[in-house]
C-alpha positions in Angstrom: -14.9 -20.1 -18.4 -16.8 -18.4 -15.5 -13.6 -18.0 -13.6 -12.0 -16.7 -16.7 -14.5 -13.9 -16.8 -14.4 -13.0 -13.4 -10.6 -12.5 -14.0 -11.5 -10.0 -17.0 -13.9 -8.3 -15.1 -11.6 -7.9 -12.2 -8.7 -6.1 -14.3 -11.0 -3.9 -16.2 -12.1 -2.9 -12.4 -8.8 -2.1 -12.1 -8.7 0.6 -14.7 -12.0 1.8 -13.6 -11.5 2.2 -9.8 -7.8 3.4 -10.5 -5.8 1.7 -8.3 -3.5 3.9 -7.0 -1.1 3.1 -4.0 2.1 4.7 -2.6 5.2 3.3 -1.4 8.2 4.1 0.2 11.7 3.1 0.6 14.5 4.0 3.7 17.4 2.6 3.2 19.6 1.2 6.3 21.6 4.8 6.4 18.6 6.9 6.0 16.5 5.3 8.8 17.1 5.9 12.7 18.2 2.4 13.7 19.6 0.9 10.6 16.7 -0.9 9.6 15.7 -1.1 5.5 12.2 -0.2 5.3 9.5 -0.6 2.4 5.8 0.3 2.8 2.6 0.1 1.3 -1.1 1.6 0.9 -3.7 -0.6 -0.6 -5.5 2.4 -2.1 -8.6 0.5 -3.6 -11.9 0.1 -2.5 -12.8 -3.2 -3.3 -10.1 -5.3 -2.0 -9.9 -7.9 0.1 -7.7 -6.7 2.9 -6.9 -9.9 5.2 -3.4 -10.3 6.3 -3.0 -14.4 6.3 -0.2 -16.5 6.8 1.4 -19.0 4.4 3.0 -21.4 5.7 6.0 -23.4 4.5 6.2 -26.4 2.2 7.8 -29.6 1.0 6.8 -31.2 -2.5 8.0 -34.2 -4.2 10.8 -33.6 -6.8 9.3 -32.7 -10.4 5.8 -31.3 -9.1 4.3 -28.4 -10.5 3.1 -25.2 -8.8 -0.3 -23.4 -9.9 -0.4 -19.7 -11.0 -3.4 -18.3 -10.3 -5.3 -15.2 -11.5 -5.3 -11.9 -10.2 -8.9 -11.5 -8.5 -11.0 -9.1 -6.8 -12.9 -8.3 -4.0 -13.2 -10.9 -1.7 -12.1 -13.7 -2.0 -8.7 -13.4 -3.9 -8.0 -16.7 -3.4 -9.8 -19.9 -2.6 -7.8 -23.9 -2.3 -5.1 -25.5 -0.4 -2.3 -24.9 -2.1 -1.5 -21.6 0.5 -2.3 -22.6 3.6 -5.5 -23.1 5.9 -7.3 -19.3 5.9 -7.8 -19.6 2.3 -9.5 -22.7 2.3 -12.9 -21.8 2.4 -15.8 -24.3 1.9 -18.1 -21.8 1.1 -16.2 -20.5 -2.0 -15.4 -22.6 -5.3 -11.8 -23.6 -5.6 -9.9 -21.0 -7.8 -8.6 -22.1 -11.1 -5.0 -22.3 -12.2 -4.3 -20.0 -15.4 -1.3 -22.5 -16.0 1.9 -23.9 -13.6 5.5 -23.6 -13.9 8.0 -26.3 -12.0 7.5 -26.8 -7.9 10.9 -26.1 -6.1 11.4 -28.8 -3.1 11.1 -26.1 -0.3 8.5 -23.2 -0.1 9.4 -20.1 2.5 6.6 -19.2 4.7 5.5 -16.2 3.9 2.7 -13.5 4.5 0.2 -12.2 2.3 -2.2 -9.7 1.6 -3.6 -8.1 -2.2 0.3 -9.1 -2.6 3.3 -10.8 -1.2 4.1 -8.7 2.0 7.1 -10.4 3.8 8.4 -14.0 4.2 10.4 -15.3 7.1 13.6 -14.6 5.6 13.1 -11.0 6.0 12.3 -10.5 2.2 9.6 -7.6 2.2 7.7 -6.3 -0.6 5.6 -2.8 -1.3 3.6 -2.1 -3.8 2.0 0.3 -6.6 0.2 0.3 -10.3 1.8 2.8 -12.8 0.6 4.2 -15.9 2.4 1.9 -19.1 1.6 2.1 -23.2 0.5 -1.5 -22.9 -2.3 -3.2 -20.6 -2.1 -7.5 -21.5 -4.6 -9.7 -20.3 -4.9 -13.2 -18.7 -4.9 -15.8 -21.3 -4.3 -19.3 -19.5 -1.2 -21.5 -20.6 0.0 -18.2 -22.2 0.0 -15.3 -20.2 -0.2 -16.6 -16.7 1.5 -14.0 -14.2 0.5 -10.8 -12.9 2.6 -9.0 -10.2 0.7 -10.0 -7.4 1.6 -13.6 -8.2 4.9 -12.9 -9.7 5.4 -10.9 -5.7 4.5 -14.8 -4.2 6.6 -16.8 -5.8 9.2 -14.4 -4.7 8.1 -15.0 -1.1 8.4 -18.7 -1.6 11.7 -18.7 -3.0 14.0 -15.5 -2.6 15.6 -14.6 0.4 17.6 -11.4 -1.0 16.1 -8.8 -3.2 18.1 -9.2 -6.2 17.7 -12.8 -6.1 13.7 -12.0 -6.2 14.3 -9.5 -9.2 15.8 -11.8 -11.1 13.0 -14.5 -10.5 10.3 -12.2 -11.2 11.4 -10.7 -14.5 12.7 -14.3 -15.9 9.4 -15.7 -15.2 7.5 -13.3 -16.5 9.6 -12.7 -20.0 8.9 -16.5 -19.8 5.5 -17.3 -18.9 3.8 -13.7 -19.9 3.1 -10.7 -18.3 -0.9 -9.2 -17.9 -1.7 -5.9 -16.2 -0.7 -2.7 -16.9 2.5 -1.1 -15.5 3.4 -2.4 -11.7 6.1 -1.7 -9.2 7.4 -3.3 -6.4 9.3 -2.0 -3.8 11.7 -4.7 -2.7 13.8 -5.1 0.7 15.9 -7.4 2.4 18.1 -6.3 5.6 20.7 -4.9 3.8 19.9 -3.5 0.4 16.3 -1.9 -0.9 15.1 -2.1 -4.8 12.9 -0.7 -7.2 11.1 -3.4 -9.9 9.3 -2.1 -12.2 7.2 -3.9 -15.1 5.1 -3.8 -18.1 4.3 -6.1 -20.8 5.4 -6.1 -24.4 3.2 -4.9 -27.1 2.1 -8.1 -28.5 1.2 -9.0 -24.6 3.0 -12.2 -24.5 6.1 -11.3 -22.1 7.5 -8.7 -20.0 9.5 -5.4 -20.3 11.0 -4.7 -16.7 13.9 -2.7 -15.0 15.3 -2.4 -11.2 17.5 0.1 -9.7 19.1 -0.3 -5.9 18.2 2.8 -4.0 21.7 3.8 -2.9 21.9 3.5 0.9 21.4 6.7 2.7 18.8 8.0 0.9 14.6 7.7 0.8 12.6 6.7 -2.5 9.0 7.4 -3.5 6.8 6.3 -5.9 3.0 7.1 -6.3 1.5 5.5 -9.6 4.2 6.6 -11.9 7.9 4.6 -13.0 10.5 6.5 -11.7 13.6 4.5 -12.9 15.1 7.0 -15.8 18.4 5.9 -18.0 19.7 2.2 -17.8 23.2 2.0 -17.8 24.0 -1.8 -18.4 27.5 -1.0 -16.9 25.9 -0.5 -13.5 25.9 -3.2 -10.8 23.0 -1.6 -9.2 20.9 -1.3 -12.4 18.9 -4.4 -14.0 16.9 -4.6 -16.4 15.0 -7.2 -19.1 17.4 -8.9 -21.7 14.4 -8.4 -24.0 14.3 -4.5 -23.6 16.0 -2.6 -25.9 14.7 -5.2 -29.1 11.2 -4.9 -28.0 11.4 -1.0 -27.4 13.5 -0.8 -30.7 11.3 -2.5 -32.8 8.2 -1.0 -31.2 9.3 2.3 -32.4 9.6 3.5 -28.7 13.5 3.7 -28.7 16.4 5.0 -31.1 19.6 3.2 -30.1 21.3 5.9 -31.1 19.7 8.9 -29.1 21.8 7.1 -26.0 20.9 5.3 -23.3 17.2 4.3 -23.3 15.2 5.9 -21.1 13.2 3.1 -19.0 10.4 5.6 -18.2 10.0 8.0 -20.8 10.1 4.4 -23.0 7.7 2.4 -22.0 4.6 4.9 -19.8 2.5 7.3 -20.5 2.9 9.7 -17.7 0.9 10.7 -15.2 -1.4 7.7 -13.9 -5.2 9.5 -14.1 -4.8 13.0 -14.0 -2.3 16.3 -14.0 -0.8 15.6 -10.6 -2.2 12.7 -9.3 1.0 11.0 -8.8 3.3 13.7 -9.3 2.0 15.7 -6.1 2.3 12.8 -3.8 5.6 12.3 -4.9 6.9 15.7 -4.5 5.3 15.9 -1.3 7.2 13.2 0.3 10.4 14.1 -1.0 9.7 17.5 0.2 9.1 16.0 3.7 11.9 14.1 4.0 14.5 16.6 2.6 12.9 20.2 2.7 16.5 21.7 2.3 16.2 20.5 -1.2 13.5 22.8 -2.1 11.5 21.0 -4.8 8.7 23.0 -6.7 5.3 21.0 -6.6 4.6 22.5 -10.2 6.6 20.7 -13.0 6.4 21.1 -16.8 5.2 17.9 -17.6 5.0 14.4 -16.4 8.0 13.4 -17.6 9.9 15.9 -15.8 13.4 15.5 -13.7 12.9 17.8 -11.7 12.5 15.0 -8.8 15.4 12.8 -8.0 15.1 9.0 -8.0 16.1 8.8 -4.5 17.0 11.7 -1.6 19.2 12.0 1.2 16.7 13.1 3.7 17.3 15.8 6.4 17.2 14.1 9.3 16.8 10.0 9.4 13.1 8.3 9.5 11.6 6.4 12.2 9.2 3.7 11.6 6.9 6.6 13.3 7.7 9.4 10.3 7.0 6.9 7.7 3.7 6.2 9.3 3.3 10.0 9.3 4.2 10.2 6.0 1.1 8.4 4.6 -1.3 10.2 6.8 -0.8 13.3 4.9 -3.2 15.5 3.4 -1.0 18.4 2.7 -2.0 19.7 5.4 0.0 23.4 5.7 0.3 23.8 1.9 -1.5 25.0 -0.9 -3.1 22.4 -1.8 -4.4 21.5 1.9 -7.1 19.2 1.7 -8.8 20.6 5.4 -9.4 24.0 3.9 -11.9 25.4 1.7 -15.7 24.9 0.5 -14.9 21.3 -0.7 -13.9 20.5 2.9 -17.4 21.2 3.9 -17.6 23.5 7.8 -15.6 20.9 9.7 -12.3 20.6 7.1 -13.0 16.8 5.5 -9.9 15.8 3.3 -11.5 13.2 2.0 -12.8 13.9 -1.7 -15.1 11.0 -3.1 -14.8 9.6 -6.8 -17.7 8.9 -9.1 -18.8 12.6 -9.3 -21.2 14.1 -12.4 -20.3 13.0 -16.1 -21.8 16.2 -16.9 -19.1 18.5 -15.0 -15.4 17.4 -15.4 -12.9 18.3 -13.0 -10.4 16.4 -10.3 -9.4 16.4 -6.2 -6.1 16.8 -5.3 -5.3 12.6 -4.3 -3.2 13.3 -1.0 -1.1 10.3 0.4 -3.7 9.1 2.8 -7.3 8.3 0.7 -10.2 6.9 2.5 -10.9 3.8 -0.3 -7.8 2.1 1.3 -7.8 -1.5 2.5 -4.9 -1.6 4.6 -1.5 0.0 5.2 2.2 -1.1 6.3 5.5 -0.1 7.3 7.8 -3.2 7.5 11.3 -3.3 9.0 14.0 -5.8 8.1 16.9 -5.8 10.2 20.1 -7.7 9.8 21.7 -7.6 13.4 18.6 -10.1 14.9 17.6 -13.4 13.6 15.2 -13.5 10.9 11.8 -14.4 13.3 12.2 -11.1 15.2 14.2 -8.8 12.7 11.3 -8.8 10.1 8.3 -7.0 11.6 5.4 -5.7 9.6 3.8 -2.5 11.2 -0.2 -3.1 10.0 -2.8 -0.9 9.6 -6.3 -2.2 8.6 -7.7 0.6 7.0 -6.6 4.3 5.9 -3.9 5.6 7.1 -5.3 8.4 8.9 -8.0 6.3 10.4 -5.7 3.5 11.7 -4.1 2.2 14.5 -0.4 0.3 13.4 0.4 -2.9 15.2 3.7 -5.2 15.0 3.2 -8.5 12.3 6.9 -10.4 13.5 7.6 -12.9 9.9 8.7 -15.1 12.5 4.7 -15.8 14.0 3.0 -19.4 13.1 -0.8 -17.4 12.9 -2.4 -14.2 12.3 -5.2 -13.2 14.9 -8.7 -13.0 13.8 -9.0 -9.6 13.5 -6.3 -9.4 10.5 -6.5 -12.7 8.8 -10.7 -12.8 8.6 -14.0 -10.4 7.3 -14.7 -8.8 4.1 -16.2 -5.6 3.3 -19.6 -7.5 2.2 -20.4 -8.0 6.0 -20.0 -5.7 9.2 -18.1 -7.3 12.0 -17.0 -5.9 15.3 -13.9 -8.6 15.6 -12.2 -7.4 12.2 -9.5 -4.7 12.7 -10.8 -3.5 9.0 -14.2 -2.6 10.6 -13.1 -1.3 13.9 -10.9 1.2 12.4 -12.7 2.3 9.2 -16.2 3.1 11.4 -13.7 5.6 13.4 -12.5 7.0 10.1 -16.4 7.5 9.3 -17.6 9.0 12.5 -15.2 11.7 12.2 -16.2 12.5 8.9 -19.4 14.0 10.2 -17.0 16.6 12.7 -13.8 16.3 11.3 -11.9 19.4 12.8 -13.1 18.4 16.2 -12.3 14.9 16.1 -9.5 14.0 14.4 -7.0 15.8 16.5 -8.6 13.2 19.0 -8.1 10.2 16.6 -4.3 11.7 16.2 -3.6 11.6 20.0 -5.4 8.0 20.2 -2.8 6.8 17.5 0.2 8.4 19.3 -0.8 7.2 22.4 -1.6 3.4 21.3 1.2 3.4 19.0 4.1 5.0 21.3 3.3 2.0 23.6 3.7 -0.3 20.9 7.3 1.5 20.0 8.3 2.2 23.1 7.6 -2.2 24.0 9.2 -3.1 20.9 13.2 -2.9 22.1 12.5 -5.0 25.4 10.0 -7.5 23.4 12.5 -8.3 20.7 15.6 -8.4 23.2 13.7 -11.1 25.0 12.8 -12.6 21.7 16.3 -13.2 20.4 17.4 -14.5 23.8 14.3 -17.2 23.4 15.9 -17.7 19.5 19.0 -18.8 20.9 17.9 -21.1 23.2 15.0 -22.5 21.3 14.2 -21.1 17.6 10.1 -22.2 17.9 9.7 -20.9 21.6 10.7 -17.6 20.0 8.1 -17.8 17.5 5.8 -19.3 20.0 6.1 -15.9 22.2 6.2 -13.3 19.4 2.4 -15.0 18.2 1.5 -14.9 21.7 3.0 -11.2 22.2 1.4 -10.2 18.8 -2.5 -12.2 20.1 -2.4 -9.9 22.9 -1.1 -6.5 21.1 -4.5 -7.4 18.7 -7.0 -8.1 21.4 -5.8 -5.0 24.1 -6.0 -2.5 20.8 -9.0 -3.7 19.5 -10.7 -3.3 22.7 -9.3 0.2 23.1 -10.6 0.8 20.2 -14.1 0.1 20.4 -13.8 1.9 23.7 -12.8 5.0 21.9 -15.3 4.4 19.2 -18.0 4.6 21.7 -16.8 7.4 23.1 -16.8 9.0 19.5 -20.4 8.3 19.2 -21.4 9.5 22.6 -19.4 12.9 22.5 -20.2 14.1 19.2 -24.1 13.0 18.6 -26.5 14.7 16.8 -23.8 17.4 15.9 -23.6 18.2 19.8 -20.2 18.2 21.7 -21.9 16.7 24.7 -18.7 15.9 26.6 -18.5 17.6 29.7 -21.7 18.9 28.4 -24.6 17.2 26.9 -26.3 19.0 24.1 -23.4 21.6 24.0 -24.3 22.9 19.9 -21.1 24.6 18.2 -23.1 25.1 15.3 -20.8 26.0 11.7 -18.2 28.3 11.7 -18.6 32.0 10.5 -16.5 31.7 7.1 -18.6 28.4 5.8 -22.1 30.4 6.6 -21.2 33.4 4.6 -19.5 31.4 1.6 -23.0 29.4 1.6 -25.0 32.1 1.9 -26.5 31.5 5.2 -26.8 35.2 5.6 -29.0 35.3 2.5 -31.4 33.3 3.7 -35.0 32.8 3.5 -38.4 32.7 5.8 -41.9 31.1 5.1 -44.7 33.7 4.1 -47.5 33.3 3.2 -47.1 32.9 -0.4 -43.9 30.4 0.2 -40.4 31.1 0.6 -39.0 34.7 0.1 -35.7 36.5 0.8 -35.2 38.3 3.5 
């Protein structure tokens, strides 16, 4: 019963912080190399944000797998059943809301708040969307949210349509809680879009996928973006359930045409005017700026944005990463500018304001309540241990360094897989990172441009290694498959321990170069003081002396 509630109280959590990740697709013809890419931003606040290692597995014939509930923060899970990180003596096991049947042979597989990529090169991304319905756990009955749903996928799948169907069979099955999920689904030659909800009497699953045709970049930010189904189309799934459910619902007229996955089953916009709207025309206005998208729309279930776009020049793993540091920075709705930016141009905008005064923030790509972010590559010209690399960031985007995670590694340094946000620790990426993000929050114009150059420079060393590393990785693979994985953990040990000391190095130097407000690098005690347009807009040339008979204007 007590883990029961803790499951309950975790979801509604989930409606009260607002999860609210993005992800993006590029497909093998839109990206630089030919690699499919999917991505993810943990937008949360409370999650636990350790990157561990599943192995693989062998069970007797007829054994039954556990599904287990969906919880938040730390830790999300606690047994044997997935590996050694998550068996914790300190923590009660966690309970089972019901099983299905074991398969023989489990994939190894790596996971964080979900499934991220196995060692078949099967990688998944990630983000909660606004649905009519929100179902709840009920054990033996309604057993599987996404993030578990994304796991079993790991274990089993080595394609992304084969995953798909997994997914949506179980959970028409088995039963569907949560409110409306996607999952952005990869393998190294074709990239998908899941999306889910569950029916009204929350007892199964409503779900459709669309293929993101090659070529082209997707984007989805807390709003479905799959539109008509046309059962015709190879490239276009959906739940055999659908149209009933919908039907008899009173969501769907089979005779206006075809339904209307979207417009059917959500509500719109996830919190707020533009919350998801604005992140997804900002990407898509990135990537292909020839297209000349407005950023105002008449409503949230517009069409003015394409499913998918050919971009205007193909991504990099590095423009991705870009990509999710923005801010609109250069726009209208620039997050560095103005009064809420406070004298040094902080983006970041804080929830939990007044009940008395309603209003919103523009929610840019890159938010500071985010656990961890990651670009992963699958590539089908190397072997699977070296074609499927996660680029990892443990923390914001903008306050992150990211580092190669090869699927084909036997264990996850220290820094990734351990810590919580409940304790301070100096050997946990999370905390090394997200203190820099901080810092700079007290001088932001001054030193993120010096964060920015840290990243480039750390990161364009990791980019510019990564040709020579994985050429003498698949040389290793076809002499001896575990020496390969044996060198890429090594390779990876040594990327973690070299970044987290520069880090810390460059933390330091944070702290020593911008104290007290000073700049005192070359010059200690060197005061810059606010700029001139935040002292007149706060009236600091209205201001006041002590008399006599207290304070009085001058």
């Amino acid at each position: 019963m007590r883990k029961i509630l803790l499951v309950l109280l975790a979801v509604a959590a989930i409606v009260t912080i607002g999860w609210a990740c993005t992800t993006i697709i590029v497909t093998k013809g839109a990206s630089v190399d030919g690699s499919v890419m999917t991505s993810h931003s943990a937008d949360c606040g409370l999650c636990d944000f350790r990157y561990v290692y599943v192995p693989p597995a062998d069970y007797e014939p007829g054994a039954q797998r556990a599904v287990y509930p969906f919880i938040e923060p730390y830790p999300r899970y606690v047994g044997k059943d997935m590996g050694p990180t998550y068996d914790d003596p300190n923590y009660p096991p966690t309970e089972p809301l019901g099983y299905i049947d074991q398969v023989e042979h489990t994939y190894g597989y790596f996971d964080a708040v979900y499934g991220v990529i196995n060692e078949h090169q099967l990688a998944i991304g990630e983000c909660t969307c606004s649905a009519k319905v929100y179902a709840q756990p009920k054990a033996g009955q309604c057993i599987f949210d996404v993030a578990a749903l994304s796991r079993v996928a790991m274990e089993r799948c080595t394609t992304a349509r084969e995953a798909i169907e997994l997914m949506g069979a179980l959970a028409v099955e088995y039963g569907y809680y949560g409110w409306g999920e996607t999952l952005t689904i990869t393998d190294p030659q074709e990239a998908w879009v899941f999306e889910i909800c569950a029916t009204p009497d929350q007892k199964s699953a409503l779900w459709a996928a669309k293929k993101v045709p090659d070529g082209e970049v997707f984007v989805e930010s807390n709003m479905f973006r799959i539109r008509e189904l046309d059962p015709n189309d190879p490239d276009i799934m959906f739940s055999p359930n659908l149209i009933e459910v919908a039907t008899a619902a009173g969501w769907y007229d089979p005779s206006s045409g075809p339904i209307d996955w979207m417009a059917t089953v959500s509500t719109g916009e996830y919190s707020m005017p533009y919350y998801s709207l604005r992140r997804t025309w900002r990407v898509l206005d990135r990537v292909a700026p020839s297209l000349e998208l407005s950023p105002w729309v008449e409503d949230s279930f517009t069409k003015a944005y394409p499913f998918s776009v050919v971009p205007d020049k193909k991504l990099s793993v590095a423009d991705v990463i870009d990509l999710f540091r923005d801010h609109y920075e250069g726009t209208e709705f620039d997050l560095t500018q103005g009064l809420a930016a406070g004298p040094f141009g902080n983006p970041n905008r804080y929830s939990g304001s007044s009940k008395l005064i309603k209003g919103s923030w523009e929610r840019a790509l890159s938010i500071f309540r985010c656990e961890y972010v990651f670009v992963s590559q699958v590539r089908d010209w190397l072997p699977d241990p070296v074609g499927g690399v996660v680029w990892w960031g443990a923390a914001a985007p903008h306050e992150t360094i990211l580092v190669p995670m090869y699927c084909g590694i036997t264990d996850v340094p220290y820094a990734y897989d351990s810590g919580s946000l409940q304790k301070f620790d100096r050997d946990v990426a999370s905390w090394a990172f997200n203190f820099m993000g901080n810092w700079a929050e007290l001088k932001w114009s001054y030193m993120y441009p010096e964060i920015q150059a840290f990243q480039k420079k750390t990161e364009g060393k990791l980019f510019a290694m990564q040709s020579a590393v994985e050429t003498a990785a698949a040389q290793l693979y076809e002499v001896d498959p575990e020496l390969c994985k044996e060198f890429l953990t090594d390779y990876v040990a040594d990327v973690t321990d070299r970044v987290m000391a520069e880090t810390w190095e460059f933390n330091e130097y944070l702290i020593t170069k911008y104290r007290d407000g000073y700049i005192n690098i070359p010059d200690v005690g060197k005061s810059v003081g606010y700029p001139d347009w935040w002292l007149k807009e706060v009236g600091y040339a209205d201001g006041h002396i002590f008399g006599p008979d207290g304070y009085k204007a001058k």
